[in-house]
C-alpha positions in Angstrom: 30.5 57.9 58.5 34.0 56.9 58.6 36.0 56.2 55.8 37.1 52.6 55.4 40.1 50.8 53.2 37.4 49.8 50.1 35.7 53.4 49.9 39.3 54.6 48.9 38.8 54.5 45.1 42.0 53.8 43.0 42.4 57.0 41.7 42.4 58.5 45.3 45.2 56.1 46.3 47.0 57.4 43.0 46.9 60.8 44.6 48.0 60.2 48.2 50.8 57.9 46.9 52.0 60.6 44.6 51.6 63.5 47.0 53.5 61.1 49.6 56.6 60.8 46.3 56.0 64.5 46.3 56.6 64.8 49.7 59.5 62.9 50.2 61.6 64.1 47.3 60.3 68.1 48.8 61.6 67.1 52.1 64.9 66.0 50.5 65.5 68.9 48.6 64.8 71.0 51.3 66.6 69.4 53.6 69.7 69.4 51.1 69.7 72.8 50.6 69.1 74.0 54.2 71.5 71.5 55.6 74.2 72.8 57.7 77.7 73.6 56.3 79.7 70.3 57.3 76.8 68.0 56.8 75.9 69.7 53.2 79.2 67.1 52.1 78.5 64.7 54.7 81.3 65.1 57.5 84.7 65.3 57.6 86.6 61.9 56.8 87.7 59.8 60.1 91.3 59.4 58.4 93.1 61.3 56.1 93.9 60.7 52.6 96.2 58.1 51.4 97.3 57.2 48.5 94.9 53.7 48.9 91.6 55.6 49.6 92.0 57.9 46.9 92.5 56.0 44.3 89.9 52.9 45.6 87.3 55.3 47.3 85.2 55.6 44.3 81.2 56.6 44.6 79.4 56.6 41.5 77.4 59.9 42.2 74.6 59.3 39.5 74.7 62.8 37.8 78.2 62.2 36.8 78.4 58.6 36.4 75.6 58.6 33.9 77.3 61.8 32.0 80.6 59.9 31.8 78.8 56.8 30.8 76.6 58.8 28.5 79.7 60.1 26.5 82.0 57.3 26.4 79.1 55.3 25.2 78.5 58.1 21.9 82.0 57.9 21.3 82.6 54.2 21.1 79.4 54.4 18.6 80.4 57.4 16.8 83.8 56.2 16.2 82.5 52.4 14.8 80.2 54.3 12.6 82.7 56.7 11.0 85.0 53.6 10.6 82.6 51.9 9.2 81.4 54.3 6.2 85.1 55.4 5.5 87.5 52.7 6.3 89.7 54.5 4.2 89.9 56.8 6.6 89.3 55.8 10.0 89.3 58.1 13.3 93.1 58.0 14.5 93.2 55.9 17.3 95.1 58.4 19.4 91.9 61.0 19.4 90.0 58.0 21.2 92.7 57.0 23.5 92.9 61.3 24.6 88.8 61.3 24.9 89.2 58.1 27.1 92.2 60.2 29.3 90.3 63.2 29.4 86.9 60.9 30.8 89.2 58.9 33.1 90.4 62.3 34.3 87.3 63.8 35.0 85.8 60.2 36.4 89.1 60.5 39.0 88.0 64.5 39.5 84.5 63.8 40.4 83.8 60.4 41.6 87.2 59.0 43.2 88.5 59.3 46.9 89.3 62.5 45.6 85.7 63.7 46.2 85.5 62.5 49.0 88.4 65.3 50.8 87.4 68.5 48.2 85.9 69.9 51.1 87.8 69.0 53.5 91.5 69.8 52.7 91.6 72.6 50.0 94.6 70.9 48.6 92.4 68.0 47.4 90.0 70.5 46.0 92.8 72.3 43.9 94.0 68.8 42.7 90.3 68.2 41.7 90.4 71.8 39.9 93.3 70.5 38.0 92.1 67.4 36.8 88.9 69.1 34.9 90.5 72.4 33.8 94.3 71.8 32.9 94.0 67.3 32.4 90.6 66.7 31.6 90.1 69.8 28.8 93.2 69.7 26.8 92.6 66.4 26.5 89.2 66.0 24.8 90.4 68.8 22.6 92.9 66.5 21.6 90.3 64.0 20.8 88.5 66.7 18.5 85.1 66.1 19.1 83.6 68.2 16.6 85.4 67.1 14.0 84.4 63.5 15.3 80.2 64.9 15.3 80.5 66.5 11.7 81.5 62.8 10.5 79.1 61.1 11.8 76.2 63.6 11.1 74.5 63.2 7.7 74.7 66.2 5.6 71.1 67.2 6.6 72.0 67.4 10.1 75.0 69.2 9.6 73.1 71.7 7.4 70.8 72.1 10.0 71.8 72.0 13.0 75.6 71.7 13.4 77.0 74.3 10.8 74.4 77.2 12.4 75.8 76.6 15.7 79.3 76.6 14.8 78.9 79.9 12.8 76.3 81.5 15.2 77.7 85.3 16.4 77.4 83.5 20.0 79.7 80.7 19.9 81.9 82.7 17.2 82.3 85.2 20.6 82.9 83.1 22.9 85.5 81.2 20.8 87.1 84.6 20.0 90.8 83.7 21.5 91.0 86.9 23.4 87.3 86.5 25.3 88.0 82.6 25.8 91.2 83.4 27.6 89.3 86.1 29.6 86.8 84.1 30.4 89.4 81.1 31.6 91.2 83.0 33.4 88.3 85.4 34.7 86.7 81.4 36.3 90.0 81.4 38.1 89.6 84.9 39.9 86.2 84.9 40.7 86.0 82.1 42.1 88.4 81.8 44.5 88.2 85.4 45.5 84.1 85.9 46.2 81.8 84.4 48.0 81.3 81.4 45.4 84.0 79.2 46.7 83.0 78.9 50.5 78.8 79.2 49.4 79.9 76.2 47.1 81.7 74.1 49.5 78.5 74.7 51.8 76.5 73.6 48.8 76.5 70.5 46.2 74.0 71.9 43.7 76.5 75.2 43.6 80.3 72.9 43.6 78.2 71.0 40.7 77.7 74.8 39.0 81.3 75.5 40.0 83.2 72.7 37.8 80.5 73.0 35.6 81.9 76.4 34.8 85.3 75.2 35.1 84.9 72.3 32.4 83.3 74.7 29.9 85.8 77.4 30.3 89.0 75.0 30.5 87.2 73.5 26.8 87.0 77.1 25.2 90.5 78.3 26.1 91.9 74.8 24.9 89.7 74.6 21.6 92.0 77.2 19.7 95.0 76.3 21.8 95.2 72.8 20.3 93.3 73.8 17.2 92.5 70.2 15.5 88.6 71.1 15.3 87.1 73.2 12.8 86.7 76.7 14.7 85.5 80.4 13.6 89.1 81.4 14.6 92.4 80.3 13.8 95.7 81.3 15.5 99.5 80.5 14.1 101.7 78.4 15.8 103.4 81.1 17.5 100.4 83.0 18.0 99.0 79.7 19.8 101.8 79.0 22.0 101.7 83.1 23.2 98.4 82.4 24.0 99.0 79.7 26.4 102.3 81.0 28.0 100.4 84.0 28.8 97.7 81.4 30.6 100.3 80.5 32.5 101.5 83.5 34.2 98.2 84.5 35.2 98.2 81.0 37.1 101.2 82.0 38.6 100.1 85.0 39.8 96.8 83.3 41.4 99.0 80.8 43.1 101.7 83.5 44.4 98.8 85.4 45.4 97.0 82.5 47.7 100.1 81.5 48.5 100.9 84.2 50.3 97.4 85.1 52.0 98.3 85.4 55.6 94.7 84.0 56.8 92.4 81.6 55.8 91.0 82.8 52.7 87.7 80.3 52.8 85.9 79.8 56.1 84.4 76.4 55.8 87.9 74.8 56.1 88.9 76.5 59.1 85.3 75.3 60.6 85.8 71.3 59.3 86.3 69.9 62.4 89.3 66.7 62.3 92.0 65.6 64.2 94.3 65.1 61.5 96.3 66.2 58.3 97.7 70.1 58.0 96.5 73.3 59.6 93.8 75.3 57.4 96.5 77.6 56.4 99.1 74.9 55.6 96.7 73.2 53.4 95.9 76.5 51.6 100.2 76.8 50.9 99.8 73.5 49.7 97.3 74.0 47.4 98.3 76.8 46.1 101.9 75.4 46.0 100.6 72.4 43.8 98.4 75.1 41.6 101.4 76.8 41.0 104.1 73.9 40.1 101.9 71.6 38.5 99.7 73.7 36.4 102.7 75.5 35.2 104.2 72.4 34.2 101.4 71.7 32.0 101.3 75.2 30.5 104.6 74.8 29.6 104.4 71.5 28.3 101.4 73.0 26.4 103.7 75.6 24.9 106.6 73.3 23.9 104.1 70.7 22.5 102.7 73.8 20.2 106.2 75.0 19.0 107.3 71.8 18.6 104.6 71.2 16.5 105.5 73.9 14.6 108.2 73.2 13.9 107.1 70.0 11.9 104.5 71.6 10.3 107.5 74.1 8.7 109.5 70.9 7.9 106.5 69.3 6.3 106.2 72.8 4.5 109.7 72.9 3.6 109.2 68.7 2.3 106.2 70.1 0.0 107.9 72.7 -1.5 110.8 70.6 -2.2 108.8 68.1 -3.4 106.7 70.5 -5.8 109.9 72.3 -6.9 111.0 68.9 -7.8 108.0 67.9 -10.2 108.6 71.5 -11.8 111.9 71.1 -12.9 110.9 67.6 -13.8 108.4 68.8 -15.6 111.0 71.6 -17.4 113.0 68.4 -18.5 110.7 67.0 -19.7 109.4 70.0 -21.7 113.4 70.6 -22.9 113.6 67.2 -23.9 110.4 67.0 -25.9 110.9 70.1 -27.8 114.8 69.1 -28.9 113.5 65.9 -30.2 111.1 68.1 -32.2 113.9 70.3 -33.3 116.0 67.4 -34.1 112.9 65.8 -36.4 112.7 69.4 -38.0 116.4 69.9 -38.7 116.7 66.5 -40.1 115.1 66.4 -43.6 116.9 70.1 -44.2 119.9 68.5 -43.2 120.0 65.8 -46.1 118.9 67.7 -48.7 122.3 69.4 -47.9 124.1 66.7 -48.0 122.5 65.2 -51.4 123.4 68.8 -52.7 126.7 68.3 -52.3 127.3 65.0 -53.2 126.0 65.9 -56.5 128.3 68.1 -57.2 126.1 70.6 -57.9 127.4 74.2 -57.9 127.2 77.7 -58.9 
């Protein structure tokens, strides 16, 4: 007997459409992950990057879209609620207008006409690279998220759940200066000499993984450089601007070293197939070239910004000592002044009982 439309019960067409969803989205994945290099990205752009389609050739890939969106959104409430329970002492504007940079940055990394070329010309890539590690990071440190999460926590949550983190051994290790400028600097090697860097270019789930890992590295090495969150560790000034001068020759060093690599170091690019823009090897000088200028650039801007903020904080040292050395002594006039008025009071009664003595005429 066959079976016809009505002896399908509705909890048997619940099953074939949900092994049909189950299907579809297996096929996809499959098919995502299996793809072929050039079509794992999609194919190589008819035209090459201008200055129009990278800044207007935006695509809203959900994951990061709805992280961006996710974040900003927290902030604009976190910020209104802090403001709101001490008005005395709002959030500085400036920390929102450096979260708001560093989102713009990453939204420009990840989801501009910038995306659309990272795997195509490995000079767009390093630009990408830039954005999230060296323009991105330093500036949601500036913004000084935790200190922004402790505020609007109430003191049970804090007590919790936020104090235990922030003094668990592992985040008190991985904050450790030393191992967050290893590990920094360690993203930087690894990746662009092994076999991560082609496999991700082959492979979105894996260039998702790959600034992943640049975003959370970039955000540990710039947590103590800029120091304006609460962190198990603690660096001078000088100590601080060390730290990311020494950053900075390492990325020298990377970029000398692609720079001068005599072959293509990643083979994807040499197989994208289009009719325009540099040779794989020119656009590997170039990206190194801009790793090199750029992000040195920022390191020393970095640097100066540290030591001239060092300076102030030894001028607003040198004002509160002044300042406090000012009250003593004030204090030590006051204290002279008071006790001679005594004196005088004391002296004073002695003083015309002498005189009555001798007006009297009273002698030995």
């Amino acid at each position: 007997m066959g079976i016809t439309a009505r002896s399908i019960t509705p909890k048997r067409r619940s099953r074939s459409w949900l092994a049909a969803v189950l299907g579809v989205v297996g096929a996809t994945v499959a098919t995502t992950l299996l793809a072929s290099p050039v079509l794992a990205h999609g194919p190589a752009p008819t035209e090459g990057p201008t200055l129009q389609n990278l800044l207007l050739g935006w695509t809203f890939e959900p994951l990061p879209t709805l992280g961006i969106l996710v974040a900003v959104s927290w902030w604009i409430w976190a910020v209104r609620r802090v403001n709101a329970l001490h008005p005395s002492n709002p959030v500085p504007r400036r920390r929102t207008v450096a979260f708001a940079g560093g989102m713009l940055a990453i939204a420009f990394a990840l989801l501009s006409g910038i995306d659309q070329y990272d795997t195509t010309l490995f000079s767009i890539h390093m630009v990408q690279h830039v954005l999230l590690t060296l323009v991105a990071a330093p500036l949601i440190a500036l913004s000084a998220p935790v200190t922004l999460v402790l505020r609007v926590a109430s003191p049970q949550t804090r007590k919790k759940w936020i104090l235990p983190v922030l003094h668990s051994r592992v985040l008190r290790l991985l904050a450790f200066p030393v191992v967050a400028w290893i590990l920094f600097a360690a993203a930087m090697w690894v990746s662009h000499f092994s076999p991560l860097f082609d496999a991700a270019l082959e492979n979105p789930w894996l260039h998702d993984f790959e600034h992943t890992i640049y975003l959370v590295t970039a955000l540990l090495f710039w947590w103590p450089a800029v120091a304006l969150d609460p962190a198990p560790w603690r660096m001078s000034h000088p100590a601080r601007a060390l730290y990311v001068f020494l950053q900075m020759t390492q990325n020298t060093f990377l970029s000398v070293v692609i720079l001068n690599a005599q072959t293509v170091l990643y083979p994807h690019y040499a197989t994208v197939q289009r009719s325009w823009g540099p040779t794989p090897l020119e656009d590997q000088q170039i990206a190194a070239a801009f790793m090199w200028v750029v992000g040195d650039m920022i390191f020393l801007a970095a640097s100066f910004a540290i030591l001239l903020g060092w300076s102030r904080a030894e001028t607003q040292a040198t004002e509160r000592t002044d300042r406090r050395a000012a009250q003593e002594m004030a204090e030590i006039r006051i204290r002279e002044a008071r006790l001679a008025d005594r004196l005088g009071r004391e002296a004073g009664p002695a003083e015309r009982s002498a005189d009555a003595q001798r007006g009297s005429g009273v002698s030995r």
